[in-house]
CHARMM-style PDB file with segment names, atoms N, HN, CA, C and O in Angstrom:
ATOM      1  N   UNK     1     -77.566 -13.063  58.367  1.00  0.00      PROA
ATOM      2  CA  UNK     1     -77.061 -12.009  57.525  1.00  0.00      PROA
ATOM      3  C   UNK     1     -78.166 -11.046  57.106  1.00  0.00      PROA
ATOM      4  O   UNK     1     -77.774  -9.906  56.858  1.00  0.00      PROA
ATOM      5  N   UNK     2     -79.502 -11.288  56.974  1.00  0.00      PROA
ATOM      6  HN  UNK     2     -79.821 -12.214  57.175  1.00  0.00      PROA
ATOM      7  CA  UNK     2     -79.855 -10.852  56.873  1.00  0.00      PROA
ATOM      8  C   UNK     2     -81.108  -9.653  58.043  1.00  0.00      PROA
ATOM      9  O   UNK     2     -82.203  -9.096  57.975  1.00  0.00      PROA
ATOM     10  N   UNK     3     -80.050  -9.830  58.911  1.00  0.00      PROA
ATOM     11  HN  UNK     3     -79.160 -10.283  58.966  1.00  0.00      PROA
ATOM     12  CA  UNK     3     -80.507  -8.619  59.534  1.00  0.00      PROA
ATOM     13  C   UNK     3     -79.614  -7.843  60.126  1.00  0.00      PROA
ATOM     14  O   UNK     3     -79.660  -7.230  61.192  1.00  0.00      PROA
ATOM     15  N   UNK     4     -78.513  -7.971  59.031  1.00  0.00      PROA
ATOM     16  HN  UNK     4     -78.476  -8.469  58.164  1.00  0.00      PROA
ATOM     17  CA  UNK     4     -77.432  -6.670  59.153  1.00  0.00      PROA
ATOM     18  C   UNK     4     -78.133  -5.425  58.215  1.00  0.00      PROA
ATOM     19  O   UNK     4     -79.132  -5.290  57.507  1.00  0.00      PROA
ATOM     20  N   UNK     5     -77.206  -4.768  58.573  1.00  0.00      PROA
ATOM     21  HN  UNK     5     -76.395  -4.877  59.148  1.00  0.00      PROA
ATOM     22  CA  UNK     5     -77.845  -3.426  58.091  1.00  0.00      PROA
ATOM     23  C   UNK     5     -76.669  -3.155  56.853  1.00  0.00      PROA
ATOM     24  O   UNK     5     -75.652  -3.776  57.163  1.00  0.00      PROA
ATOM     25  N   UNK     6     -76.506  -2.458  55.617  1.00  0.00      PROA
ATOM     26  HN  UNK     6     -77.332  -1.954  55.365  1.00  0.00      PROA
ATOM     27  CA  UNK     6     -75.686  -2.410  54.774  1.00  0.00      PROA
ATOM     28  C   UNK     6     -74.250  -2.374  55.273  1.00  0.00      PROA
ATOM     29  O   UNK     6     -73.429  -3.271  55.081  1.00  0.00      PROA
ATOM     30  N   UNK     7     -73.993  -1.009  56.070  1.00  0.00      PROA
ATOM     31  HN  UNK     7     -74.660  -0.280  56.227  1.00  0.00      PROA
ATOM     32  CA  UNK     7     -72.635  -0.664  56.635  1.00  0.00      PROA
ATOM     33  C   UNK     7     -72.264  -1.764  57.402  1.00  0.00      PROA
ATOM     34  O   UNK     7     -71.092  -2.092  57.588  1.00  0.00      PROA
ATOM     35  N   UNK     8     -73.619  -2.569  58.026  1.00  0.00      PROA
ATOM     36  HN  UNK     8     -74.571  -2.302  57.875  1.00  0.00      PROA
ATOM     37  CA  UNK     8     -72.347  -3.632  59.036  1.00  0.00      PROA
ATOM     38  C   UNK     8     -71.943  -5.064  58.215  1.00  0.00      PROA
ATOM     39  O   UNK     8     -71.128  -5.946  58.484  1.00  0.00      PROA
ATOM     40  N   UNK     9     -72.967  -4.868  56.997  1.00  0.00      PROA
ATOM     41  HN  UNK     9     -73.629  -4.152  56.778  1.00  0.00      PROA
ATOM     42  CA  UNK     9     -71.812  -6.220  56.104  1.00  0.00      PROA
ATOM     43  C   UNK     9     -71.125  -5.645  55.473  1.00  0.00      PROA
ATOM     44  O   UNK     9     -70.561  -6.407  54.688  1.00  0.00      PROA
ATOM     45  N   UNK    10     -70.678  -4.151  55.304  1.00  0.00      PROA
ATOM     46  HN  UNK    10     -71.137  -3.532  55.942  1.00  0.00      PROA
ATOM     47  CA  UNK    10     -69.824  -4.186  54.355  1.00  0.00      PROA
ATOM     48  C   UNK    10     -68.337  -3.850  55.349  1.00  0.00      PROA
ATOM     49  O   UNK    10     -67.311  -3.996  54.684  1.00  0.00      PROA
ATOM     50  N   UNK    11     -68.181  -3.572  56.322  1.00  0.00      PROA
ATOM     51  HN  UNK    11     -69.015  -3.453  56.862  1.00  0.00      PROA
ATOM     52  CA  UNK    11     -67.654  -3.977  57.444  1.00  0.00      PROA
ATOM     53  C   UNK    11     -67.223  -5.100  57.752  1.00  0.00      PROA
ATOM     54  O   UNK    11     -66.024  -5.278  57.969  1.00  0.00      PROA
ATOM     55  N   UNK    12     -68.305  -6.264  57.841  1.00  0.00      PROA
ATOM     56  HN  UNK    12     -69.279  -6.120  57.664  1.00  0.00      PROA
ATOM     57  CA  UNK    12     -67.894  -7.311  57.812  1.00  0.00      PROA
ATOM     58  C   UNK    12     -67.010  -8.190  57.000  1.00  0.00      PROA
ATOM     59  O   UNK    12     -66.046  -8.842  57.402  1.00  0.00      PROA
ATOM     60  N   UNK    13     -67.521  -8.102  55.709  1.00  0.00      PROA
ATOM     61  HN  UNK    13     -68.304  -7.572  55.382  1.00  0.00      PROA
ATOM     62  CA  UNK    13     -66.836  -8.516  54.838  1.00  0.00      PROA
ATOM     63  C   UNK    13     -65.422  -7.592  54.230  1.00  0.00      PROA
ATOM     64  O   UNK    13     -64.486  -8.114  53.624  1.00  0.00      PROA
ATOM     65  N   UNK    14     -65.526  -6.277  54.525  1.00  0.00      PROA
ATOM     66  HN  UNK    14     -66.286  -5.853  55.017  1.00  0.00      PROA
ATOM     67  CA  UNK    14     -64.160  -5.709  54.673  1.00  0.00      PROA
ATOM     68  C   UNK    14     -63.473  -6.068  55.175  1.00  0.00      PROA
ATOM     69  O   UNK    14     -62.368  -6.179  54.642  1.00  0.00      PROA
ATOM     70  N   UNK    15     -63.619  -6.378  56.176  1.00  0.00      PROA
ATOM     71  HN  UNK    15     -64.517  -6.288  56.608  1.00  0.00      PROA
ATOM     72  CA  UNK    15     -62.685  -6.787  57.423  1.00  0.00      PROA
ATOM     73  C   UNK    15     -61.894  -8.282  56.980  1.00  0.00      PROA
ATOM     74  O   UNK    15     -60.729  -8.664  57.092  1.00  0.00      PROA
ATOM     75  N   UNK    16     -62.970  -8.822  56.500  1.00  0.00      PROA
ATOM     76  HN  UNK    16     -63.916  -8.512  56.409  1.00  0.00      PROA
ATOM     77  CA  UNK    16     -62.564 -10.404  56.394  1.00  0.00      PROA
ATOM     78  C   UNK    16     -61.699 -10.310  55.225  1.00  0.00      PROA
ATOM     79  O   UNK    16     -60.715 -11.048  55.182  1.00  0.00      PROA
ATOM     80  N   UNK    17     -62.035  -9.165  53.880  1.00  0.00      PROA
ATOM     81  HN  UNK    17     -62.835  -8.565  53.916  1.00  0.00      PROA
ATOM     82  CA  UNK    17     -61.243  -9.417  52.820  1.00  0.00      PROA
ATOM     83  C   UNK    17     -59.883  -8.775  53.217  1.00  0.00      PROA
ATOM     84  O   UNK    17     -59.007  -9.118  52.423  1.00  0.00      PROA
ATOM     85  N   UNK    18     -59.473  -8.015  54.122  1.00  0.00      PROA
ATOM     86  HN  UNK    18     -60.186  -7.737  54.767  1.00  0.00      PROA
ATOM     87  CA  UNK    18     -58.580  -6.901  54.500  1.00  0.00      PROA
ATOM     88  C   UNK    18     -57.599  -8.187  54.782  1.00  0.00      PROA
ATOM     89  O   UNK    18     -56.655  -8.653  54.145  1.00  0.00      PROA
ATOM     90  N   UNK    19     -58.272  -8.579  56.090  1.00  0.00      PROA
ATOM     91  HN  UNK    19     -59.040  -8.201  56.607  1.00  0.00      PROA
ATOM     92  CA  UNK    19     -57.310  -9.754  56.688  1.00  0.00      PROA
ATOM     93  C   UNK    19     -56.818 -10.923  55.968  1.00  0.00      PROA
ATOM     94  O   UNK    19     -55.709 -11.398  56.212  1.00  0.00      PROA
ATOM     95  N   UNK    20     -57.718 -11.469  54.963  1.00  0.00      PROA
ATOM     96  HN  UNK    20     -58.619 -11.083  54.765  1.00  0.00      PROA
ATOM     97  CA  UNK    20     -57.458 -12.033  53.631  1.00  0.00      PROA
ATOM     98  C   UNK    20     -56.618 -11.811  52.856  1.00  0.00      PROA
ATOM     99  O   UNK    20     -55.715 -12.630  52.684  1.00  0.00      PROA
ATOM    100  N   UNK    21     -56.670 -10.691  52.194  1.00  0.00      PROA
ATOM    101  HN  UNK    21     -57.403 -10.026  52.333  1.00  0.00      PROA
ATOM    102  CA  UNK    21     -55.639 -10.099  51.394  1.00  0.00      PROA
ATOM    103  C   UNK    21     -54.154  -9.950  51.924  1.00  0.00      PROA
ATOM    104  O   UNK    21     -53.143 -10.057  51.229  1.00  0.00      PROA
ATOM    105  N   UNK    22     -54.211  -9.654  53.430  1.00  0.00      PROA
ATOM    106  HN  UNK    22     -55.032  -9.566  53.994  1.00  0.00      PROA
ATOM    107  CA  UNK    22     -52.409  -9.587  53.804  1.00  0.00      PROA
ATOM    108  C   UNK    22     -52.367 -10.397  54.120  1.00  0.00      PROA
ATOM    109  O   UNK    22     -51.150 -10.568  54.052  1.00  0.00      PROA
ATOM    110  N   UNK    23     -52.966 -11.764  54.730  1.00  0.00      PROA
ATOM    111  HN  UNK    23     -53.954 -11.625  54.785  1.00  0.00      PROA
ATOM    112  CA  UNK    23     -51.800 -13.328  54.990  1.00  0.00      PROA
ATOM    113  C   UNK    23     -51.763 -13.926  53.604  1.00  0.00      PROA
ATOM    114  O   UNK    23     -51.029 -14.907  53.478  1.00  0.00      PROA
ATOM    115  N   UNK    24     -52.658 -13.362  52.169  1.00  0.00      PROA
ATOM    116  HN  UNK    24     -53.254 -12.566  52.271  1.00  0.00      PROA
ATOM    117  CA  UNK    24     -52.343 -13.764  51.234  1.00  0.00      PROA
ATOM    118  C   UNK    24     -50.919 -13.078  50.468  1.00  0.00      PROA
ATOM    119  O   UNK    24     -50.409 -13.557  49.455  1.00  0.00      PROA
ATOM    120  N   UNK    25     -50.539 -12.157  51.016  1.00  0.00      PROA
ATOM    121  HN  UNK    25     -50.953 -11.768  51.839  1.00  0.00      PROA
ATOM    122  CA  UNK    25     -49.619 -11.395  50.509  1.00  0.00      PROA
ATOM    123  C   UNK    25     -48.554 -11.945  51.136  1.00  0.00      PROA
ATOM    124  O   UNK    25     -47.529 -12.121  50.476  1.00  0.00      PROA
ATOM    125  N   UNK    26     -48.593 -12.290  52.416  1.00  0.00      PROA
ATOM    126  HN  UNK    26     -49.425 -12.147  52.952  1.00  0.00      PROA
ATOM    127  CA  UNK    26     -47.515 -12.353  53.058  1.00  0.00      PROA
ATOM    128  C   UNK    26     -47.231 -14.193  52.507  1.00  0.00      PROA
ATOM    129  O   UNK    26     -46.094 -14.575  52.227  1.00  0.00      PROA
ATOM    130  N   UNK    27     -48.361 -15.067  52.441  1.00  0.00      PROA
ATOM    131  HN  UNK    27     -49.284 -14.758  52.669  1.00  0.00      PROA
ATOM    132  CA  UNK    27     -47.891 -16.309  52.492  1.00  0.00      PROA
ATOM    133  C   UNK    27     -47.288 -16.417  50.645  1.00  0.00      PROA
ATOM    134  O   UNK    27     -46.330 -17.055  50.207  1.00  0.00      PROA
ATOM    135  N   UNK    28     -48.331 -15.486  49.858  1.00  0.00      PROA
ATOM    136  HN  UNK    28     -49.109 -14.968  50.213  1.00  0.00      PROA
ATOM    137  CA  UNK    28     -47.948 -15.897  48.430  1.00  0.00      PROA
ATOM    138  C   UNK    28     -45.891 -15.109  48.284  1.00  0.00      PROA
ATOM    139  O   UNK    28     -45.130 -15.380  47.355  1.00  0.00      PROA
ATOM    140  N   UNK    29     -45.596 -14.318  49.317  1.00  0.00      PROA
ATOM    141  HN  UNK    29     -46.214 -14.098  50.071  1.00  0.00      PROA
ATOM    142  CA  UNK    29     -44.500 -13.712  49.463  1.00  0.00      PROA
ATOM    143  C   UNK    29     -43.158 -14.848  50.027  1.00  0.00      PROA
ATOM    144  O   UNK    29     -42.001 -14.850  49.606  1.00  0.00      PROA
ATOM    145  N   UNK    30     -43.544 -15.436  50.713  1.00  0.00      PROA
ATOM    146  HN  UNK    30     -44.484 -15.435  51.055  1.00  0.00      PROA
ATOM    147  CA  UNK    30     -43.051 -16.801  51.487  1.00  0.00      PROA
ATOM    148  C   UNK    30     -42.657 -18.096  50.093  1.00  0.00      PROA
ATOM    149  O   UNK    30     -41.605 -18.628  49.737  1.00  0.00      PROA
ATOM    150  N   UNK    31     -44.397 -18.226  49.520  1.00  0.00      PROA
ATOM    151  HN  UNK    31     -45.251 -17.793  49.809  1.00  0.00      PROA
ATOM    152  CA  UNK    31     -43.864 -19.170  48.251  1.00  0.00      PROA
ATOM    153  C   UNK    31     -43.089 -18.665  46.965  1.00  0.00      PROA
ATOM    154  O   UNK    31     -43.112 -19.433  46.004  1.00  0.00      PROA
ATOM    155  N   UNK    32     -42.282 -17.255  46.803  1.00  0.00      PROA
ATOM    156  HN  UNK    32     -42.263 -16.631  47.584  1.00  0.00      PROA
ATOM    157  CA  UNK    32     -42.169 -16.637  45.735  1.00  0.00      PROA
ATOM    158  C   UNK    32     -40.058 -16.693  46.117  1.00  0.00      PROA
ATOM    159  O   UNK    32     -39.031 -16.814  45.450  1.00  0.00      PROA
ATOM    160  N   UNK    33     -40.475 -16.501  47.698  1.00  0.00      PROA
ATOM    161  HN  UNK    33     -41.309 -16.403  48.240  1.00  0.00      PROA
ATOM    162  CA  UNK    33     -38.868 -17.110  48.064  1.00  0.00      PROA
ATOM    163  C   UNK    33     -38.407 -18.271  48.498  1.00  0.00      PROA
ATOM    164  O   UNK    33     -37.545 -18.504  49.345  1.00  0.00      PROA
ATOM    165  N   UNK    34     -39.274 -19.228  47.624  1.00  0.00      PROA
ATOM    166  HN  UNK    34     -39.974 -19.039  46.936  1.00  0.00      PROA
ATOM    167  CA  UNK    34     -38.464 -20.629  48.042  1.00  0.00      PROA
ATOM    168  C   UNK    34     -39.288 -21.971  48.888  1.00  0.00      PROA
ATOM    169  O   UNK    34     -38.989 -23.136  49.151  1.00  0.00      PROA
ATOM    170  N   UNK    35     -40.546 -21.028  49.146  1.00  0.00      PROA
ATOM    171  HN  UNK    35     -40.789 -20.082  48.932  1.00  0.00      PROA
ATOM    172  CA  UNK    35     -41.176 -22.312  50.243  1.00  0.00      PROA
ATOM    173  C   UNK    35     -41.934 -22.847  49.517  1.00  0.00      PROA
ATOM    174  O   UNK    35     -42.970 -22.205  49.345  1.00  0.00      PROA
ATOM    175  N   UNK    36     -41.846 -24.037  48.851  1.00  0.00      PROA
ATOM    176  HN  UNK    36     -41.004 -24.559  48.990  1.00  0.00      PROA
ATOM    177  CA  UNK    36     -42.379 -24.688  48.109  1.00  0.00      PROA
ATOM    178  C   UNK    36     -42.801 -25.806  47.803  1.00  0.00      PROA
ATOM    179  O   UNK    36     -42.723 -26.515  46.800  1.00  0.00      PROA
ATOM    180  N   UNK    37     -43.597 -25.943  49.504  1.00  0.00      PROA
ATOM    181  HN  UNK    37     -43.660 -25.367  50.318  1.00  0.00      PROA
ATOM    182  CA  UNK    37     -43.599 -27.225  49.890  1.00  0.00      PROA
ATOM    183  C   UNK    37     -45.438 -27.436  49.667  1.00  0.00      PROA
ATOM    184  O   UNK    37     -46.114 -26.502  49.235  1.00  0.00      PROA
ATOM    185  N   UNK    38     -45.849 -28.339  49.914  1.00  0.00      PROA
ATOM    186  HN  UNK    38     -45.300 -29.097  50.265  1.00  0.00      PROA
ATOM    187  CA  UNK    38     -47.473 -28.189  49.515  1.00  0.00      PROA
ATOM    188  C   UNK    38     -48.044 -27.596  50.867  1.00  0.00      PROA
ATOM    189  O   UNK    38     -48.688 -26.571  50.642  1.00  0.00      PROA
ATOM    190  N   UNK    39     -48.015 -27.805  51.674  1.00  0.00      PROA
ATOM    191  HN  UNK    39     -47.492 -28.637  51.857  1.00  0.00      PROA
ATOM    192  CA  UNK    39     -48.564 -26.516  52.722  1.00  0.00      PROA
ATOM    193  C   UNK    39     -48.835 -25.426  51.953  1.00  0.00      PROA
ATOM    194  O   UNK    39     -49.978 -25.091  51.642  1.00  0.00      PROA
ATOM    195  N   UNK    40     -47.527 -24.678  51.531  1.00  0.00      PROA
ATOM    196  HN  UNK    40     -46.599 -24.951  51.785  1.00  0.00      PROA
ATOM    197  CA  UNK    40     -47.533 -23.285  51.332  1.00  0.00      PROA
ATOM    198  C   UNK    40     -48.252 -22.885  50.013  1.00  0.00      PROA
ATOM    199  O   UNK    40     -48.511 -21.723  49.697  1.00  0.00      PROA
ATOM    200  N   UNK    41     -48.553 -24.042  49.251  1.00  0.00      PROA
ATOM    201  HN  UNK    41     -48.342 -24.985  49.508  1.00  0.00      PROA
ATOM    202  CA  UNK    41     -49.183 -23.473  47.962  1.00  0.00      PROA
ATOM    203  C   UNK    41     -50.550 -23.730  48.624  1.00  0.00      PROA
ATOM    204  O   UNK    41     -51.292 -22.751  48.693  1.00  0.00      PROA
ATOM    205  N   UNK    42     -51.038 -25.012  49.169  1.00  0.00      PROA
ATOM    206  HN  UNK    42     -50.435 -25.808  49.113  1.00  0.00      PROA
ATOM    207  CA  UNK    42     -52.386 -24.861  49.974  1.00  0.00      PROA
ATOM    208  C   UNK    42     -52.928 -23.830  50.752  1.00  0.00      PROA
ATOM    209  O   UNK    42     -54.153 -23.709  50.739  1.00  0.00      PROA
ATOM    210  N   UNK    43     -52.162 -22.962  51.516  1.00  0.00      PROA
ATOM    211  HN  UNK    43     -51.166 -23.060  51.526  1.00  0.00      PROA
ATOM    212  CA  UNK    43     -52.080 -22.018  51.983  1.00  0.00      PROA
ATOM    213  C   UNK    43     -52.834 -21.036  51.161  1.00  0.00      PROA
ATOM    214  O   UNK    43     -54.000 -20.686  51.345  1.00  0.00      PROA
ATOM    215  N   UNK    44     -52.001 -20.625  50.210  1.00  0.00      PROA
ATOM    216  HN  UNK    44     -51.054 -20.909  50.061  1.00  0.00      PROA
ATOM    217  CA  UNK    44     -51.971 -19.228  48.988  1.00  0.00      PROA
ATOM    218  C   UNK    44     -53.498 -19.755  48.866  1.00  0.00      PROA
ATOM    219  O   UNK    44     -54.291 -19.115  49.557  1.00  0.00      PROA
ATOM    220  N   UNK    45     -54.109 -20.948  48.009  1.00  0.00      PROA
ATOM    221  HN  UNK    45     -53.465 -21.468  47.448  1.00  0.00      PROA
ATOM    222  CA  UNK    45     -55.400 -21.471  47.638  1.00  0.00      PROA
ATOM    223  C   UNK    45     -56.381 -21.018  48.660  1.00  0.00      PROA
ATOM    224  O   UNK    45     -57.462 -20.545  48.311  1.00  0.00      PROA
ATOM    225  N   UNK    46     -56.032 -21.150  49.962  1.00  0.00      PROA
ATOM    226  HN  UNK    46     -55.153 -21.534  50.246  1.00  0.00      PROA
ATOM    227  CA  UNK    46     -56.530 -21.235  50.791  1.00  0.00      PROA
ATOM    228  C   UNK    46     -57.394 -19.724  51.137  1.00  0.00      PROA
ATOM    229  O   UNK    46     -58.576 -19.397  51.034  1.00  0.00      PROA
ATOM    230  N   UNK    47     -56.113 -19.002  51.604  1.00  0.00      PROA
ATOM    231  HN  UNK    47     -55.152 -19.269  51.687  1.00  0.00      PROA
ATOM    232  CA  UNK    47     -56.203 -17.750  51.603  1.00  0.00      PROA
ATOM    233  C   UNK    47     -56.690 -16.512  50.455  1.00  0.00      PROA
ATOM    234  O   UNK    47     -57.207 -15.460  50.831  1.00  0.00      PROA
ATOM    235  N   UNK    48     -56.390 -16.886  48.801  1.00  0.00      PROA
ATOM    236  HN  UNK    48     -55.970 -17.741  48.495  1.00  0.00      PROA
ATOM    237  CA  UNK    48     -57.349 -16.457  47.851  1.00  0.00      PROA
ATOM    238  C   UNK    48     -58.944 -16.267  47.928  1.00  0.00      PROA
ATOM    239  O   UNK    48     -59.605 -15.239  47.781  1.00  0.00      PROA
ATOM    240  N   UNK    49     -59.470 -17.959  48.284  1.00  0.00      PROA
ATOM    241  HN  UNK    49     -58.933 -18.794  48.404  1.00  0.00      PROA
ATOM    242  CA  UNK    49     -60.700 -17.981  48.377  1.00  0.00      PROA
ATOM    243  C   UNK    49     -61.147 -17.435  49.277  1.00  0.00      PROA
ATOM    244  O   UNK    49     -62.305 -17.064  49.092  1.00  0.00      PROA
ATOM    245  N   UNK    50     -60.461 -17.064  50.810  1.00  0.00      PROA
ATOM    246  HN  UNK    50     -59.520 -17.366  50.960  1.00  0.00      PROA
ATOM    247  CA  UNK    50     -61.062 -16.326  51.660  1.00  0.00      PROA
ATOM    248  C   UNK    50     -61.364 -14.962  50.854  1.00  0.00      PROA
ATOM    249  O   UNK    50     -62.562 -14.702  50.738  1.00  0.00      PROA
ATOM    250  N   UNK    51     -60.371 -13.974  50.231  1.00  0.00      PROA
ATOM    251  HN  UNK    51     -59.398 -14.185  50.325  1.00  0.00      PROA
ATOM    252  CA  UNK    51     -59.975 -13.511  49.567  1.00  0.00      PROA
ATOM    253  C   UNK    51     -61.351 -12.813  48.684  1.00  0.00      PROA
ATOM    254  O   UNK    51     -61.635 -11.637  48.456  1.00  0.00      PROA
ATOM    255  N   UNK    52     -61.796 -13.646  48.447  1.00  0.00      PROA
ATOM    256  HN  UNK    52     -61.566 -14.601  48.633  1.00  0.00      PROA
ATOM    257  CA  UNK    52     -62.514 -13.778  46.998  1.00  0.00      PROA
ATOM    258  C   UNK    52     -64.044 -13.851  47.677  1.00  0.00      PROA
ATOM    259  O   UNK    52     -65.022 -13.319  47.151  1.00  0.00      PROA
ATOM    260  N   UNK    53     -64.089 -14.628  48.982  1.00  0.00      PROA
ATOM    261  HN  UNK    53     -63.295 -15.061  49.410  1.00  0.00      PROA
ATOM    262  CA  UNK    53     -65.281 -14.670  49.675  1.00  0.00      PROA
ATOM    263  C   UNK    53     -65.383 -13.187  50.126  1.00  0.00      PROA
ATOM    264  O   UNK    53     -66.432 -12.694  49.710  1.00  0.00      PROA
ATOM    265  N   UNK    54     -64.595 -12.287  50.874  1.00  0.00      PROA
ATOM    266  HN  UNK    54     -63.743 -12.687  51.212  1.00  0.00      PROA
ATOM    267  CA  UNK    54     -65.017 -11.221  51.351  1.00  0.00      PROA
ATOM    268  C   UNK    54     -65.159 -10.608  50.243  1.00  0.00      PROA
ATOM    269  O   UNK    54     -66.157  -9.894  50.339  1.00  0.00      PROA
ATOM    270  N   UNK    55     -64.675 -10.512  49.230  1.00  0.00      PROA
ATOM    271  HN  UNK    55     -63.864 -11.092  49.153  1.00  0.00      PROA
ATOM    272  CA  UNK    55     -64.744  -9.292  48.435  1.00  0.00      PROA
ATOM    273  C   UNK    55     -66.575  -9.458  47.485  1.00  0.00      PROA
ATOM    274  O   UNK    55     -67.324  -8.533  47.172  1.00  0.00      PROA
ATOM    275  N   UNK    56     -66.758 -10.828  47.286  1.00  0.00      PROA
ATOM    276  HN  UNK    56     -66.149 -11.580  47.540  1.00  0.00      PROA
ATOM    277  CA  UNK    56     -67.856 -11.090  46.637  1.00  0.00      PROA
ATOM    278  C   UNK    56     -68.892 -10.745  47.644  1.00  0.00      PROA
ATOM    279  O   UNK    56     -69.843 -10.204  47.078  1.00  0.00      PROA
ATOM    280  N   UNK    57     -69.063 -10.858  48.932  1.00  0.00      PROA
ATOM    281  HN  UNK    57     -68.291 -11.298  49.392  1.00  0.00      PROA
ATOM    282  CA  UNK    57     -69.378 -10.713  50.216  1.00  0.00      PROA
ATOM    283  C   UNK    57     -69.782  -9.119  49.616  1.00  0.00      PROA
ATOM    284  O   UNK    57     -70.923  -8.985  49.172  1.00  0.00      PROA
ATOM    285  N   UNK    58     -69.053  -8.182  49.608  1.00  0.00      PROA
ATOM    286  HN  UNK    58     -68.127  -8.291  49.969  1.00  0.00      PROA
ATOM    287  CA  UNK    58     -69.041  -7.080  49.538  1.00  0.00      PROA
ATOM    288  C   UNK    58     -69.862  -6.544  48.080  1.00  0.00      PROA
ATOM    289  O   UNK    58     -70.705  -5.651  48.164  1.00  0.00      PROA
ATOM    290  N   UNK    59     -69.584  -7.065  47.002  1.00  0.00      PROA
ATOM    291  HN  UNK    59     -68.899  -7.791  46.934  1.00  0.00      PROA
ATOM    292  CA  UNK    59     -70.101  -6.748  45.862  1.00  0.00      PROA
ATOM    293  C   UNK    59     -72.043  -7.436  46.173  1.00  0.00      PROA
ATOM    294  O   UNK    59     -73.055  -7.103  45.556  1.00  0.00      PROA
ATOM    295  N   UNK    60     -71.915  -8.368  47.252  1.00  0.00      PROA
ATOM    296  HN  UNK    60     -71.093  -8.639  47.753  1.00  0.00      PROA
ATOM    297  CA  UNK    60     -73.458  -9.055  47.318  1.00  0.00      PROA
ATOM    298  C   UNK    60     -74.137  -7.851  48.176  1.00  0.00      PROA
ATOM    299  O   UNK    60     -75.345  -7.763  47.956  1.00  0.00      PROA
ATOM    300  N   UNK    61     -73.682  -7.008  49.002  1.00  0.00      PROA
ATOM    301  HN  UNK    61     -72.700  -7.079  49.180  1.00  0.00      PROA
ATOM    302  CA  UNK    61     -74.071  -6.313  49.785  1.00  0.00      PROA
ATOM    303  C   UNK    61     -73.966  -4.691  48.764  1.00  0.00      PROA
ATOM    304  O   UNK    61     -74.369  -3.716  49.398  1.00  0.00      PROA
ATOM    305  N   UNK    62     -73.610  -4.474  47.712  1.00  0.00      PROA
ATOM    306  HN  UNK    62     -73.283  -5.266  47.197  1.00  0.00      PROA
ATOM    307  CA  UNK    62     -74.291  -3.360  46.840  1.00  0.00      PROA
ATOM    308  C   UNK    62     -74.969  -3.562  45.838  1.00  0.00      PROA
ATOM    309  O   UNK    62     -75.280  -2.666  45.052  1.00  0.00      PROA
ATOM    310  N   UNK    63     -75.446  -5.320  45.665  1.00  0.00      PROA
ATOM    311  HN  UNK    63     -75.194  -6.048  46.303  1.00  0.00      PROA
ATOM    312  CA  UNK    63     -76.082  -5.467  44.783  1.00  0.00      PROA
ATOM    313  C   UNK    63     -77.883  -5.630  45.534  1.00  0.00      PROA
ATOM    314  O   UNK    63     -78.910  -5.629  44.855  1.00  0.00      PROA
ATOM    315  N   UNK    64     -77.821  -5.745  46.917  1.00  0.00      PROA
ATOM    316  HN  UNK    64     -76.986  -5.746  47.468  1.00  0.00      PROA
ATOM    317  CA  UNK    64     -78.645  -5.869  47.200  1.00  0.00      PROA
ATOM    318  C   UNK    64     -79.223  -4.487  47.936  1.00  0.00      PROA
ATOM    319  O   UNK    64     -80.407  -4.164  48.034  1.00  0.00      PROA
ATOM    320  N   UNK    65     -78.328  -3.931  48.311  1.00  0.00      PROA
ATOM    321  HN  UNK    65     -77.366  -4.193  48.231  1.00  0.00      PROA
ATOM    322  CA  UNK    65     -78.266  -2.269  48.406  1.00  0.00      PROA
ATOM    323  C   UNK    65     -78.997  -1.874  47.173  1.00  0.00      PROA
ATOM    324  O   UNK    65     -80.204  -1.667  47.055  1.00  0.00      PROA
ATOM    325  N   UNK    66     -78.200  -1.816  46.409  1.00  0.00      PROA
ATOM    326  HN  UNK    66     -77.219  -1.984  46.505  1.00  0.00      PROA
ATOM    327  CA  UNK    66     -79.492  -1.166  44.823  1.00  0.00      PROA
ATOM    328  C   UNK    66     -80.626  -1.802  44.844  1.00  0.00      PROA
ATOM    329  O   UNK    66     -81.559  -1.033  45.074  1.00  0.00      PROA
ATOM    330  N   UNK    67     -80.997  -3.111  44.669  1.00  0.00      PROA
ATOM    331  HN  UNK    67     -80.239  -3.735  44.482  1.00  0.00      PROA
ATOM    332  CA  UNK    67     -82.599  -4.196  44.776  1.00  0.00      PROA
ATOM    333  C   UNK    67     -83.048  -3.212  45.787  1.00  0.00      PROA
ATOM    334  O   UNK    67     -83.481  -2.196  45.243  1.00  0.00      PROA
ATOM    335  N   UNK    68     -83.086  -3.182  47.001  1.00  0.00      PROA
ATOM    336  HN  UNK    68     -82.735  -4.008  47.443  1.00  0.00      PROA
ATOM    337  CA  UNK    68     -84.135  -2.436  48.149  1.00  0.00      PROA
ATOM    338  C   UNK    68     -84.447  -1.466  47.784  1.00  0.00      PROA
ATOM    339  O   UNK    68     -85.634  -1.161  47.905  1.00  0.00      PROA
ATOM    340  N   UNK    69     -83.555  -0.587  47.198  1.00  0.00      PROA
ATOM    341  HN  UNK    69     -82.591  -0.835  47.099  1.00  0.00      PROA
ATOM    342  CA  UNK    69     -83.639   1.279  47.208  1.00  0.00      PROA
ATOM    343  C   UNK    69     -84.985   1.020  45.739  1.00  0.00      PROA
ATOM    344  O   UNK    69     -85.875   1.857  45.584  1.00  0.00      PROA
ATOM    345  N   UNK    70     -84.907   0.131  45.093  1.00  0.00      PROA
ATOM    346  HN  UNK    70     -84.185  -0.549  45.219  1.00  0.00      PROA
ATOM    347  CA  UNK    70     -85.865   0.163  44.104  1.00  0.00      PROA
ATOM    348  C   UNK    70     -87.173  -0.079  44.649  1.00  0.00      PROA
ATOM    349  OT1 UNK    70     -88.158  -0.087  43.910  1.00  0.00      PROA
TER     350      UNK     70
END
């Protein structure tokens, strides 16, 4: 990781939170009509933390963006 360049982790981790965010939409959409079996809540868990990884992913890559420029 660390010999990406800013734009290609924030790319990266875009990408990952993008794709994150809609099977979380779509699966937390699935448990909201009825599927309510433990798969599907493991799922939602599942898919949050991806969720939560890209986006922190992303906030690590402008926090270290500001550190260099100093």
């Amino acid at each position: 990781m660390k010999d990406f360049s800013f734009k290609t982790r924030i790319i990266y981790f875009g990408a990952i939170a993008l794709v994150s965010l809609s099977f979380l939409a779509l699966q937390l959409t699935a448990v909201m009509q009825g599927s309510n079996g433990v798969g599907s809540i493991t799922l939602v868990i599942l898919w949050a933390i991806m969720a939560l990884f890209g986006l922190a992913g992303i906030g690590y890559a402008f926090k270290s963006r500001n550190r260099q420029k100093n």
